[in-house]
N, C-alpha and C positions, 0 to 999 in steps of 0.2 A: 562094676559098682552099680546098685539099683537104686533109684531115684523115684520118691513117690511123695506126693502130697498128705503132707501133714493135715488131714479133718480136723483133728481137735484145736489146732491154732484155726482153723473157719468159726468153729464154734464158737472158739473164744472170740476172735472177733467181731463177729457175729453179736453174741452178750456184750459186748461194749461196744458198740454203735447203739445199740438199744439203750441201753443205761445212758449214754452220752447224751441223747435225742432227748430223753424223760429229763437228764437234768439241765438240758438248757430251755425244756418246756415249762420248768418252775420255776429259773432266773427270769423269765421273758412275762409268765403269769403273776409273776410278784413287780414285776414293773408296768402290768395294765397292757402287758404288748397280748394279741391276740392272732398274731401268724409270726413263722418265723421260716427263715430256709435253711435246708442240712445236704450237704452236697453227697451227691449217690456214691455210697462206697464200691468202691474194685475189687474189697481185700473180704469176701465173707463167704463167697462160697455158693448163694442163693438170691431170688428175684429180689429186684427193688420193692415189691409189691407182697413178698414174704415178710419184710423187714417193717414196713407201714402194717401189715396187721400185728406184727407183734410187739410193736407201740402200741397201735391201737388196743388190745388183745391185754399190756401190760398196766394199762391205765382205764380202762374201762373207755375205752370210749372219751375219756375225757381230752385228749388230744388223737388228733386224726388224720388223715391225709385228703378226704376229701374229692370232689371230682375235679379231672386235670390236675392231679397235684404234684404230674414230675413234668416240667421241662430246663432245656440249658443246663443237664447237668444239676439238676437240684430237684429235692422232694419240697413241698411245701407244706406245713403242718399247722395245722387249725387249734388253738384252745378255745377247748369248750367253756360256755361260761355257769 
């Protein structure tokens, strides 16, 4: 039997860590918060640092990761104001 990695479940996981990030970046921006943490996914397939530009990249800019914005296991993400 041959055993091979599913890509399209990376994708998709992938698309929703991103969606997830954007929408606890509006629960957080309608409460006046302006950083919040999101723990670095295992399950997607690509860099922690692919993942921060495509927040960034999905929001213009409006939410971002910043300099130094991964340690202990967390990205840290900036709303713009």
């Amino acid at each position: 039997m041959k055993i091979t990695i599913n890509k399209n479940q990376q994708a998709i996981n992938f698309k929703t860590h991103v969606g997830t990030i954007i929408m606890i970046a509006g629960q957080k921006a309608k409460a006046g918060i302006e950083h919040f943490k999101y723990p670095i996914p295992r399950d997607i397939g690509v860099s922690t640092f692919e993942l921060i530009d495509a927040v960034e990249e999905e929001t213009e800019m409006s939410v971002y990761g910043g300099y130094k914005c991964i340690s202990d296991g967390m990205i840290r993400f900036s709303i713009g104001s």
